[in-house]
Backbone atoms as SQL, in Angstrom:
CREATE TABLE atoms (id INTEGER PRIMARY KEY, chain TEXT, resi INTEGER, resn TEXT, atom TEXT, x REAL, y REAL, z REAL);
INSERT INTO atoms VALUES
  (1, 'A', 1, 'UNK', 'N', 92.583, 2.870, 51.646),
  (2, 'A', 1, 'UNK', 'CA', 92.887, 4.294, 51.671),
  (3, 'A', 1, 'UNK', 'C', 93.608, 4.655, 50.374),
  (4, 'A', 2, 'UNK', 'N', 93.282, 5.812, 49.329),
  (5, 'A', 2, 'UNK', 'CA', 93.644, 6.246, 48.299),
  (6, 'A', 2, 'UNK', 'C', 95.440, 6.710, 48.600),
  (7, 'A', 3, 'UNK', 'N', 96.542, 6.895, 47.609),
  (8, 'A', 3, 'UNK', 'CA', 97.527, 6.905, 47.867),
  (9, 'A', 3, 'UNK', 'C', 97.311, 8.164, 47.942),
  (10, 'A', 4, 'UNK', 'N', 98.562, 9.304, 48.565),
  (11, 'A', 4, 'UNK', 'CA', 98.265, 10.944, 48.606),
  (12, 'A', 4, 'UNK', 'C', 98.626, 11.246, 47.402),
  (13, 'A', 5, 'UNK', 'N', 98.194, 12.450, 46.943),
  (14, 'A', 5, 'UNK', 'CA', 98.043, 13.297, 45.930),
  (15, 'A', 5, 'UNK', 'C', 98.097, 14.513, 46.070),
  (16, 'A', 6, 'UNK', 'N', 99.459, 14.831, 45.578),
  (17, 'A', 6, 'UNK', 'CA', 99.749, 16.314, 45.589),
  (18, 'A', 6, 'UNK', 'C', 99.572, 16.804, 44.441),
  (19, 'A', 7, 'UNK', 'N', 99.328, 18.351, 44.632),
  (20, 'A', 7, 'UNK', 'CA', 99.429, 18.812, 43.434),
  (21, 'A', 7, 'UNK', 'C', 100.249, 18.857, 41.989),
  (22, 'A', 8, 'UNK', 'N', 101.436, 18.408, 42.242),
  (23, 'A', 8, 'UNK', 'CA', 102.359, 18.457, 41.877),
  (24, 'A', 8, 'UNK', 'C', 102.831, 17.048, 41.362),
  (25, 'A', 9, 'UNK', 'N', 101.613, 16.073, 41.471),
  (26, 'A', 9, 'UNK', 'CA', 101.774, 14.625, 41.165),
  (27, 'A', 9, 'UNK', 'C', 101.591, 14.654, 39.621),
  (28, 'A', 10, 'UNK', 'N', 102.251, 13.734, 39.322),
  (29, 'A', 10, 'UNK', 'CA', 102.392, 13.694, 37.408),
  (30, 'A', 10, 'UNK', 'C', 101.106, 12.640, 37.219),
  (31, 'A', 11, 'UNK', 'N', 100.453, 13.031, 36.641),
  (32, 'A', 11, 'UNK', 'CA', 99.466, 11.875, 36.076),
  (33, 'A', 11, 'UNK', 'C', 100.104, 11.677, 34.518),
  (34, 'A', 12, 'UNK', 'N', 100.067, 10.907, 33.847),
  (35, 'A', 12, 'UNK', 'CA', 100.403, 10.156, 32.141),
  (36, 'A', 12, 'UNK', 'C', 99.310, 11.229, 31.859),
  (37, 'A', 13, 'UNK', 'N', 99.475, 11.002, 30.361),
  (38, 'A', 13, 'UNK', 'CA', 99.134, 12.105, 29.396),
  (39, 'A', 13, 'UNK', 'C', 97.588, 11.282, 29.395),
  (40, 'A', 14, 'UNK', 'N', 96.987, 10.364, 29.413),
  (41, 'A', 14, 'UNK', 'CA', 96.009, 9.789, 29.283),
  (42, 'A', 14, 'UNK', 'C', 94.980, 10.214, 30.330),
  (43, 'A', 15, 'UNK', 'N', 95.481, 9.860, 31.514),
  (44, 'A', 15, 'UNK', 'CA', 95.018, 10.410, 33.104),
  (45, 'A', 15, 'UNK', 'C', 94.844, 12.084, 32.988),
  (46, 'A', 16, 'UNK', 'N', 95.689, 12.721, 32.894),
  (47, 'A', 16, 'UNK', 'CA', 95.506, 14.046, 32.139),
  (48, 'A', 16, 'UNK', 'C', 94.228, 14.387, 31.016),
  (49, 'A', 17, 'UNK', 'N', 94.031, 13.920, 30.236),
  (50, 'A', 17, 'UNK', 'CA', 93.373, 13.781, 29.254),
  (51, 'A', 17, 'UNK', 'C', 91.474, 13.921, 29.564),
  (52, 'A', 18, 'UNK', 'N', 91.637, 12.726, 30.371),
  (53, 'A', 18, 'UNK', 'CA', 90.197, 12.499, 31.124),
  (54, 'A', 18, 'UNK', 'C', 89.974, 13.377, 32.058),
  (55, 'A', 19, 'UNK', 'N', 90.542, 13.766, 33.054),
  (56, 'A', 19, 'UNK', 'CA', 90.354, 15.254, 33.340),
  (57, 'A', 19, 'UNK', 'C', 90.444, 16.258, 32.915),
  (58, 'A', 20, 'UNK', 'N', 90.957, 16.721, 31.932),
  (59, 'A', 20, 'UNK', 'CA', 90.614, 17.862, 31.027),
  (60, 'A', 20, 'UNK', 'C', 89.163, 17.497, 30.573),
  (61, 'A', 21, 'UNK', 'N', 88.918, 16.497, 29.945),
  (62, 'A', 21, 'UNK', 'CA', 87.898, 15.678, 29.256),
  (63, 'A', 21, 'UNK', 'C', 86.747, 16.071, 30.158),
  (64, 'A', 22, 'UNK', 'N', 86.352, 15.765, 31.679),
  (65, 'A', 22, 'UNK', 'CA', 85.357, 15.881, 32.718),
  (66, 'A', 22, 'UNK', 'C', 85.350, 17.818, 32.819),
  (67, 'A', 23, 'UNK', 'N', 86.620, 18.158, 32.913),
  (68, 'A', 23, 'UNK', 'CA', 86.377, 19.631, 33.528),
  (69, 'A', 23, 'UNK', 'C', 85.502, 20.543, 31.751),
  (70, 'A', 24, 'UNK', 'N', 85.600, 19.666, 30.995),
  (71, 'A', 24, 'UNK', 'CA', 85.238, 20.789, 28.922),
  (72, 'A', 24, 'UNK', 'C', 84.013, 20.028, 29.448),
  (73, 'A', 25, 'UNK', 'N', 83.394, 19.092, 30.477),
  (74, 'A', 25, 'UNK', 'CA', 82.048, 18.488, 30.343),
  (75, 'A', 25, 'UNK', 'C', 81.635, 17.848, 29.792),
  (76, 'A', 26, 'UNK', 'N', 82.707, 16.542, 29.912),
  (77, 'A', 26, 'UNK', 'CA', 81.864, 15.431, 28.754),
  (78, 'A', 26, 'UNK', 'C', 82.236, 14.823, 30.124),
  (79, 'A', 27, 'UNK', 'N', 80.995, 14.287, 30.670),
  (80, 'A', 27, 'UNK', 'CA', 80.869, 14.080, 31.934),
  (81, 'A', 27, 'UNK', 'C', 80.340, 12.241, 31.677),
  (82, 'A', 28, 'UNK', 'N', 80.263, 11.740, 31.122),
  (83, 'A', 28, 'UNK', 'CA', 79.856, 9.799, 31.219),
  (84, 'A', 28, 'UNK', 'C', 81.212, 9.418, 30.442),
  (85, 'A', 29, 'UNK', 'N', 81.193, 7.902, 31.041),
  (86, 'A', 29, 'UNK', 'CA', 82.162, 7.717, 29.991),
  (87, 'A', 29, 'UNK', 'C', 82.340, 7.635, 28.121),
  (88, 'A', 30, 'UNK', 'N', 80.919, 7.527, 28.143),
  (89, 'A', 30, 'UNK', 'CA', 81.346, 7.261, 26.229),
  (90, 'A', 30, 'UNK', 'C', 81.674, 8.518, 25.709),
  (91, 'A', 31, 'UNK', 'N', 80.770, 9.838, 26.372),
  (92, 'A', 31, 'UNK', 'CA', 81.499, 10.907, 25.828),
  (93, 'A', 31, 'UNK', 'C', 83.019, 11.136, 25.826),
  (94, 'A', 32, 'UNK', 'N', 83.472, 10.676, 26.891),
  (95, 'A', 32, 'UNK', 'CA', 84.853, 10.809, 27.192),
  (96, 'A', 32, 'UNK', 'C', 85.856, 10.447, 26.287),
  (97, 'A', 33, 'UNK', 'N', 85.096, 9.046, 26.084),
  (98, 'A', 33, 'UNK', 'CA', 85.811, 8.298, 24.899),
  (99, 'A', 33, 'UNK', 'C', 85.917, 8.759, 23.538),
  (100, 'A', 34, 'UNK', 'N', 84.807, 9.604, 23.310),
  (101, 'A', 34, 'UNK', 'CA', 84.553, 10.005, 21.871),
  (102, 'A', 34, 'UNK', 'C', 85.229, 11.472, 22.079),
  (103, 'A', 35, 'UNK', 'N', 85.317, 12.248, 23.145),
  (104, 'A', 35, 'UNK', 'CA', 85.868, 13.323, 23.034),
  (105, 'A', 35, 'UNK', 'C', 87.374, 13.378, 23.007),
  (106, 'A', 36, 'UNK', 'N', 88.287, 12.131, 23.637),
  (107, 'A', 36, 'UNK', 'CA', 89.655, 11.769, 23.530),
  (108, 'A', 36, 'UNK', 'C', 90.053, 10.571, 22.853),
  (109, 'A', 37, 'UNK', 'N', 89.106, 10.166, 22.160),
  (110, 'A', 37, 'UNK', 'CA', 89.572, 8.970, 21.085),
  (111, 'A', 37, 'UNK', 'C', 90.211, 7.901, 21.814),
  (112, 'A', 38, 'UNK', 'N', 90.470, 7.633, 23.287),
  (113, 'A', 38, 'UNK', 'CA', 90.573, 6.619, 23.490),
  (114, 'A', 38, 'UNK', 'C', 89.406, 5.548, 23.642),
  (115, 'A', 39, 'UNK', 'N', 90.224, 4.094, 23.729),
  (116, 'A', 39, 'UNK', 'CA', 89.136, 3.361, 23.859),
  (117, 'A', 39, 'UNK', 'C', 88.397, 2.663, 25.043),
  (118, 'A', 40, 'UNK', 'N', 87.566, 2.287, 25.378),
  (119, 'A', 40, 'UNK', 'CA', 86.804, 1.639, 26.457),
  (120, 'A', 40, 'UNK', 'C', 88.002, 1.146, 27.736),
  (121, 'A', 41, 'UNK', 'N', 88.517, 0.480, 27.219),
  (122, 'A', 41, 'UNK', 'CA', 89.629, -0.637, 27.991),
  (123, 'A', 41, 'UNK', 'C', 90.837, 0.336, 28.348),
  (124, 'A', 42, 'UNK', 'N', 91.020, 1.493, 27.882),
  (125, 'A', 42, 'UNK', 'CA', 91.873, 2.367, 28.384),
  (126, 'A', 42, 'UNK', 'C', 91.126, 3.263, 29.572),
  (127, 'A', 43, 'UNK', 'N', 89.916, 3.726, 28.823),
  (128, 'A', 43, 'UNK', 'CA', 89.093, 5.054, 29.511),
  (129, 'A', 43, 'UNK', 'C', 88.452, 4.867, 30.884),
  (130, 'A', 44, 'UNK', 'N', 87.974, 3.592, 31.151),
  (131, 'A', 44, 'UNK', 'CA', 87.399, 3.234, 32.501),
  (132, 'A', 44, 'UNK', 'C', 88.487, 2.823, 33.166),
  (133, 'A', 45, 'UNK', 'N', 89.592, 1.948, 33.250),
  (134, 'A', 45, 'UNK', 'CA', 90.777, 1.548, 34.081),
  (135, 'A', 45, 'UNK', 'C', 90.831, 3.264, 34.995),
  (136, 'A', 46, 'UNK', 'N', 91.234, 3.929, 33.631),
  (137, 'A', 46, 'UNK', 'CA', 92.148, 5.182, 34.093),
  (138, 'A', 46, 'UNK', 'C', 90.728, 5.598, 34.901),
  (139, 'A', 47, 'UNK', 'N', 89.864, 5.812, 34.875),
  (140, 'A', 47, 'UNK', 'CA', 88.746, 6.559, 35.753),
  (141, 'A', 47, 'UNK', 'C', 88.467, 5.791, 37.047),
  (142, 'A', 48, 'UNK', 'N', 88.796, 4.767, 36.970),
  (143, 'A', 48, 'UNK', 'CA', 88.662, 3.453, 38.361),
  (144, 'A', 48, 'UNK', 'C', 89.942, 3.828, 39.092),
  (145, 'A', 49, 'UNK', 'N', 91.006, 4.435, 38.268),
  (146, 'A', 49, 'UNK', 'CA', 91.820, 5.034, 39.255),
  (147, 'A', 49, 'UNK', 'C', 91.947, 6.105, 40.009),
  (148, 'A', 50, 'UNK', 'N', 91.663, 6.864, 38.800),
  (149, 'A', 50, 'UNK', 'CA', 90.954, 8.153, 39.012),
  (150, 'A', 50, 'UNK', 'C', 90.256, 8.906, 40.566),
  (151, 'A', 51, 'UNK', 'N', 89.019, 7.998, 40.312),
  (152, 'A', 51, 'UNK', 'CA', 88.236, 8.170, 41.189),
  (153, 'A', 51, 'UNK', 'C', 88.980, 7.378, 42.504),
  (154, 'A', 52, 'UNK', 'N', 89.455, 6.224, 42.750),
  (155, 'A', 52, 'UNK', 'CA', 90.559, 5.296, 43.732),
  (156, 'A', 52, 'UNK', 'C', 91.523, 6.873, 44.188),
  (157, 'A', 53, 'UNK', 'N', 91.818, 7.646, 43.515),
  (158, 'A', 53, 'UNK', 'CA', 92.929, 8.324, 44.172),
  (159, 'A', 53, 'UNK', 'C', 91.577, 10.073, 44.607),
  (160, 'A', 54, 'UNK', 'N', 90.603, 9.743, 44.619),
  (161, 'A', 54, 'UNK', 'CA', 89.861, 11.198, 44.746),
  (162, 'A', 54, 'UNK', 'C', 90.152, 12.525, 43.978),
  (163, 'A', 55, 'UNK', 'N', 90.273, 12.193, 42.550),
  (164, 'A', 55, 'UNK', 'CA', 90.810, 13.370, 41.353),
  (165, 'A', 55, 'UNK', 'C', 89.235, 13.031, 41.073),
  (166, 'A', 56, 'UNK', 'N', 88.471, 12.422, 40.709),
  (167, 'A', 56, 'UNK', 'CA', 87.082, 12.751, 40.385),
  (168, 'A', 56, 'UNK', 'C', 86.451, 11.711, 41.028),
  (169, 'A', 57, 'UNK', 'N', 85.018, 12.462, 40.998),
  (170, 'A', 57, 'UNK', 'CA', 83.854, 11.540, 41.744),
  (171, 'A', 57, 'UNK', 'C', 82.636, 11.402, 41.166),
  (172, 'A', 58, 'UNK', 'N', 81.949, 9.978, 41.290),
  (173, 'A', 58, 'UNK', 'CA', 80.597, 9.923, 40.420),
  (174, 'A', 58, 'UNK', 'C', 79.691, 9.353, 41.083),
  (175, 'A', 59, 'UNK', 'N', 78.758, 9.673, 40.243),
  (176, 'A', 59, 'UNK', 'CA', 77.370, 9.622, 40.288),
  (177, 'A', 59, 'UNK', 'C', 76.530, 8.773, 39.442),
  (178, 'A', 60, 'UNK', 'N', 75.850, 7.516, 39.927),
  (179, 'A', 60, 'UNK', 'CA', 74.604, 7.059, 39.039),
  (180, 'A', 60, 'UNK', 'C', 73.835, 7.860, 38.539),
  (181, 'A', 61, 'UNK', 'N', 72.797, 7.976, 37.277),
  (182, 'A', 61, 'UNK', 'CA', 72.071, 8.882, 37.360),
  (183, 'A', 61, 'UNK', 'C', 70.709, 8.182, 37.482),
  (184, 'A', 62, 'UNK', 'N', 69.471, 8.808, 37.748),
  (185, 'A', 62, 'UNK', 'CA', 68.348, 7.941, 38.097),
  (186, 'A', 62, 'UNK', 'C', 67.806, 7.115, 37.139),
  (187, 'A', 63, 'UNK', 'N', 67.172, 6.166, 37.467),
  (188, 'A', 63, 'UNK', 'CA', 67.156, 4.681, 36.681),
  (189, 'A', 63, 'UNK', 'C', 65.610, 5.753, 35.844),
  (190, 'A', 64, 'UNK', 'N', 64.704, 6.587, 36.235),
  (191, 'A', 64, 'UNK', 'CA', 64.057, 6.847, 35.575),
  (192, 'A', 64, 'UNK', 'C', 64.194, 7.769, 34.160),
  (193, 'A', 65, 'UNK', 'N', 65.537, 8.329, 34.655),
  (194, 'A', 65, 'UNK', 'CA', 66.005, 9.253, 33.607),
  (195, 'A', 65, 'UNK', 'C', 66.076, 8.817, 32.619),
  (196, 'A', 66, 'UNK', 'N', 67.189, 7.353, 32.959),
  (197, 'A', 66, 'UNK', 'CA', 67.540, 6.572, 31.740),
  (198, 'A', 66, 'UNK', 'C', 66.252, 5.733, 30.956),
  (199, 'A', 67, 'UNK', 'N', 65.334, 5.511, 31.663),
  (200, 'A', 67, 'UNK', 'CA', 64.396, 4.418, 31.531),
  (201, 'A', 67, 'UNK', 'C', 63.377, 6.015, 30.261),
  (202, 'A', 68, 'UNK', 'N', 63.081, 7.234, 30.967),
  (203, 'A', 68, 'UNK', 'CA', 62.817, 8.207, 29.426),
  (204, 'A', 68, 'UNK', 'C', 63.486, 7.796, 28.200),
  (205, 'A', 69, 'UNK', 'N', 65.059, 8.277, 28.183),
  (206, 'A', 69, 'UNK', 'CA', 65.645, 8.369, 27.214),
  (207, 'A', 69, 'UNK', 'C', 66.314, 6.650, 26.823),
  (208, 'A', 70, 'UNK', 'N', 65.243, 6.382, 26.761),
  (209, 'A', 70, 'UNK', 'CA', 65.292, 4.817, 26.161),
  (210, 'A', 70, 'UNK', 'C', 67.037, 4.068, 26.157),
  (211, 'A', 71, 'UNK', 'N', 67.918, 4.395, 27.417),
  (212, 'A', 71, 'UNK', 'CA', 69.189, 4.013, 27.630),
  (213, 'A', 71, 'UNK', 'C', 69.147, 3.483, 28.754),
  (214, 'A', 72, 'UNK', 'N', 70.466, 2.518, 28.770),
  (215, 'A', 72, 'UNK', 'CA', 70.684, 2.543, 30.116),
  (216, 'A', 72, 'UNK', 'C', 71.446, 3.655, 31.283),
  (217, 'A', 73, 'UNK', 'N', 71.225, 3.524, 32.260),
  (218, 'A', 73, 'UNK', 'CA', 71.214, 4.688, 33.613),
  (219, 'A', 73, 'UNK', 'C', 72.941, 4.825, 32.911),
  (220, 'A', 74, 'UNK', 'N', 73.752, 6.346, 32.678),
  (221, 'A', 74, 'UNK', 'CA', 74.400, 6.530, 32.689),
  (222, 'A', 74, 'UNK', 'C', 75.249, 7.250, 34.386),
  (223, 'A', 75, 'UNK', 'N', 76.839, 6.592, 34.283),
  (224, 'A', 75, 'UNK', 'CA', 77.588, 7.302, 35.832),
  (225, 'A', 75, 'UNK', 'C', 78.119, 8.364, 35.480),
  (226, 'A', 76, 'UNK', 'N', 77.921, 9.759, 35.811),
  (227, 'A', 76, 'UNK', 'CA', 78.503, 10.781, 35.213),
  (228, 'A', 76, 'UNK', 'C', 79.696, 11.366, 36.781),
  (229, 'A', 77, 'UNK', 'N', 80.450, 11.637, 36.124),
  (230, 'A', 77, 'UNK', 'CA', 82.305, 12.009, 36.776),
  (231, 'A', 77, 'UNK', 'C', 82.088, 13.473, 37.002),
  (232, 'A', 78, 'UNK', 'N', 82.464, 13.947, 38.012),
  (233, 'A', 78, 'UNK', 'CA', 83.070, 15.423, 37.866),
  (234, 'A', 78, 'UNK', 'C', 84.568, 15.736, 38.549),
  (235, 'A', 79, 'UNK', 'N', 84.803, 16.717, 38.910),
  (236, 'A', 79, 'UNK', 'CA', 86.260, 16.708, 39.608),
  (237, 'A', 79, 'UNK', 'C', 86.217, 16.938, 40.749),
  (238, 'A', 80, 'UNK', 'N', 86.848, 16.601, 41.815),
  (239, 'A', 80, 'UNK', 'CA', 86.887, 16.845, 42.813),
  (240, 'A', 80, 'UNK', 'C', 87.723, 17.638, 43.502),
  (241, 'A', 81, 'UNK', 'N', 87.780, 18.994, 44.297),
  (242, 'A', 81, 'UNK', 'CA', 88.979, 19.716, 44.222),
  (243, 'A', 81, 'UNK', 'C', 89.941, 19.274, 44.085),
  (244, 'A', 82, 'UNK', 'N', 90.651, 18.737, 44.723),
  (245, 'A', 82, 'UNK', 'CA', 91.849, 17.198, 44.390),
  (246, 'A', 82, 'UNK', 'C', 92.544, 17.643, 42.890),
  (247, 'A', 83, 'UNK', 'N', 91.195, 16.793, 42.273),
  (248, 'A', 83, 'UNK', 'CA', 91.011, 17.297, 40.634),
  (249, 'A', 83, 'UNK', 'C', 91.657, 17.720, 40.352),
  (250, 'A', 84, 'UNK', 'N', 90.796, 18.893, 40.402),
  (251, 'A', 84, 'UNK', 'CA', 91.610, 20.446, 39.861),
  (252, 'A', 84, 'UNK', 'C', 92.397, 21.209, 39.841),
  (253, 'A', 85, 'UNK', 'N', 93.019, 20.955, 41.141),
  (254, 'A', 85, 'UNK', 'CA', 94.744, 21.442, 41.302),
  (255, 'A', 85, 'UNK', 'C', 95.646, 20.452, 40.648),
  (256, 'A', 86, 'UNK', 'N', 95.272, 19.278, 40.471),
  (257, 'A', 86, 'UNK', 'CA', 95.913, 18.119, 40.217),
  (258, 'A', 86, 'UNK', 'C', 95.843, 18.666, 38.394),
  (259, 'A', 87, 'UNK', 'N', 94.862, 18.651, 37.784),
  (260, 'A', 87, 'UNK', 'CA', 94.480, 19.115, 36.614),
  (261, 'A', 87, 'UNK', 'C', 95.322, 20.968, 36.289),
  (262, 'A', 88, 'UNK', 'N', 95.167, 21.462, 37.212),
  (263, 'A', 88, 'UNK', 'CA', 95.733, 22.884, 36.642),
  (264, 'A', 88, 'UNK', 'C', 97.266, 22.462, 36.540),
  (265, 'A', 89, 'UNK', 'N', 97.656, 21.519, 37.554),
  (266, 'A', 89, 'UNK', 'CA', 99.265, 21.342, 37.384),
  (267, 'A', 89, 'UNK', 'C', 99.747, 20.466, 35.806),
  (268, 'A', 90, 'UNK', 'N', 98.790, 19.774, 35.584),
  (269, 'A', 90, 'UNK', 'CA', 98.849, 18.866, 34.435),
  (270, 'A', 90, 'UNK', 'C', 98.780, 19.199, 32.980),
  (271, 'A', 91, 'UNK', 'N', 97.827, 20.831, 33.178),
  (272, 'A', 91, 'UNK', 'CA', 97.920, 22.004, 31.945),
  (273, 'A', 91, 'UNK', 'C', 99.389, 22.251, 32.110),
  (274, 'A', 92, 'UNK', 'N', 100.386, 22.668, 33.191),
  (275, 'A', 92, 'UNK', 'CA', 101.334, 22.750, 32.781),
  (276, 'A', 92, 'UNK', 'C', 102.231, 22.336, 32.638),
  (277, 'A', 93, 'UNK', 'N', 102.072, 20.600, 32.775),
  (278, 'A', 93, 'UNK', 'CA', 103.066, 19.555, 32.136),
  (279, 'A', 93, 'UNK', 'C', 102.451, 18.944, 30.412),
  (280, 'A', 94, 'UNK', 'N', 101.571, 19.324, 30.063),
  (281, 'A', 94, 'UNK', 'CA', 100.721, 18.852, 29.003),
  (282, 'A', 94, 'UNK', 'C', 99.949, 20.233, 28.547),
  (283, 'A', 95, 'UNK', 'N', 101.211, 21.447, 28.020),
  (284, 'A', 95, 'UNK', 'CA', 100.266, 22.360, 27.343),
  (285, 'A', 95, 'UNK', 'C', 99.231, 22.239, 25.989),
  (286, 'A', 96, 'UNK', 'N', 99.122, 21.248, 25.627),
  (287, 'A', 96, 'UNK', 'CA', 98.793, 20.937, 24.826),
  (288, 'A', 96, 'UNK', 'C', 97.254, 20.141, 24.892),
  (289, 'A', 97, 'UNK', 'N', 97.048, 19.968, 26.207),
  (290, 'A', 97, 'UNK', 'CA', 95.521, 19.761, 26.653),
  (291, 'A', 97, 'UNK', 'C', 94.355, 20.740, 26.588),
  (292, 'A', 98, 'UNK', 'N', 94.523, 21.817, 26.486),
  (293, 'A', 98, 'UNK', 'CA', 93.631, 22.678, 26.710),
  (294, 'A', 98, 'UNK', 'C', 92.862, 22.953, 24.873),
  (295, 'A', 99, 'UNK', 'N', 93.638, 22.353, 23.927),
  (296, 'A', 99, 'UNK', 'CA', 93.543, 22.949, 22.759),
  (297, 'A', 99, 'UNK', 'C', 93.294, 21.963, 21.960),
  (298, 'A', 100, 'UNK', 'N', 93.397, 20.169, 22.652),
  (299, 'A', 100, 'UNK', 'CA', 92.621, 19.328, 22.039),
  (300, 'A', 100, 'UNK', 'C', 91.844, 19.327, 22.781),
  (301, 'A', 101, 'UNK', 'N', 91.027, 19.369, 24.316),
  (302, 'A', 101, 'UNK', 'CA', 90.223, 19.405, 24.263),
  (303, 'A', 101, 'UNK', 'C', 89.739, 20.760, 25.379),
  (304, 'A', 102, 'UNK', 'N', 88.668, 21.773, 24.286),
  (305, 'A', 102, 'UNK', 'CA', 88.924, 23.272, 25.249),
  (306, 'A', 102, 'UNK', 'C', 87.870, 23.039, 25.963),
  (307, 'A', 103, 'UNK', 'N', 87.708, 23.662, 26.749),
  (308, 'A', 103, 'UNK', 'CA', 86.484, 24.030, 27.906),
  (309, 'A', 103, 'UNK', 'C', 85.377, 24.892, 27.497),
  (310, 'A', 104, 'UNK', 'N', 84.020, 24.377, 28.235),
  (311, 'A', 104, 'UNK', 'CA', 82.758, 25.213, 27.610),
  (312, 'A', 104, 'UNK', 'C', 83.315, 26.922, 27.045),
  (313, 'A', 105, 'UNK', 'N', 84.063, 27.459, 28.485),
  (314, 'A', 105, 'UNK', 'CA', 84.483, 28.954, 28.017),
  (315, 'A', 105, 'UNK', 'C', 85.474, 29.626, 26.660),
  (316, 'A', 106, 'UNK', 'N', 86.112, 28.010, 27.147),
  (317, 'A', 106, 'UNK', 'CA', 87.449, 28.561, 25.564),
  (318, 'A', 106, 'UNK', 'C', 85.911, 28.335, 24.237),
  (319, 'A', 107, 'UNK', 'N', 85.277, 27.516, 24.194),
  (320, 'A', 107, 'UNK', 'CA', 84.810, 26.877, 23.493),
  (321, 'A', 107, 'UNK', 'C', 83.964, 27.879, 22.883),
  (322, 'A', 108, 'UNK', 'N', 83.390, 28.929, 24.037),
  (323, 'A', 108, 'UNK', 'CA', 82.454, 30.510, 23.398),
  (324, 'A', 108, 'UNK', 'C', 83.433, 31.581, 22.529),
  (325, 'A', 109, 'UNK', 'N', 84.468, 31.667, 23.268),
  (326, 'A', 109, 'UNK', 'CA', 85.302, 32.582, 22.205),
  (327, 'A', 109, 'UNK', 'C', 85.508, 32.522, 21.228);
């Protein structure tokens, strides 16, 4: 059973990061990595927790998709309400997330 999670739970600036990271839509992990400059051995731990506490949830994608685009099958993350309250509270312990990495909408303006 995942530990509870309130809104009001502090995630590290890293944990923070990757959810900002999933909600701007860099939804697999390498994007993630390349969109927050961390590295492999940081970026999946924190998402194995991630997902362990129900802040995001994933998905295989179909082996034929990958088998087109000459890759292997990528797991793509999204948030899970959880998430996102967890994430709106984390914009306001970490104002500074939204502006390294903005969201499709900030991203049109």
């Amino acid at each position: 059973m995942p530990p509870s999670r309130t809104p009001d739970t502090k995630l590290s600036h890293t944990a923070a990061m990757i959810l900002q990271a999933v909600d701007a839509g860099f939804i697999y992990g390498f994007s993630i990595m390349e969109m927050t400059g961390l590295p492999s051995g940081t970026v999946y731990p924190a998402m194995r927790r991630l997902e362990r506490d129900e802040l995001i949830a994933s998905q295989w994608e179909r082996q034929s998709i990958a088998d087109a685009a000459l890759r292997p099958p990528r797991k793509y993350y999204k948030l899970t309400a959880a998430g996102r309250v967890t994430l709106e509270s984390s914009r306001k312990r970490y104002p500074l997330l939204e502006r390294l990495i903005p969201t499709e909408e900030a991203r049109q303006t």
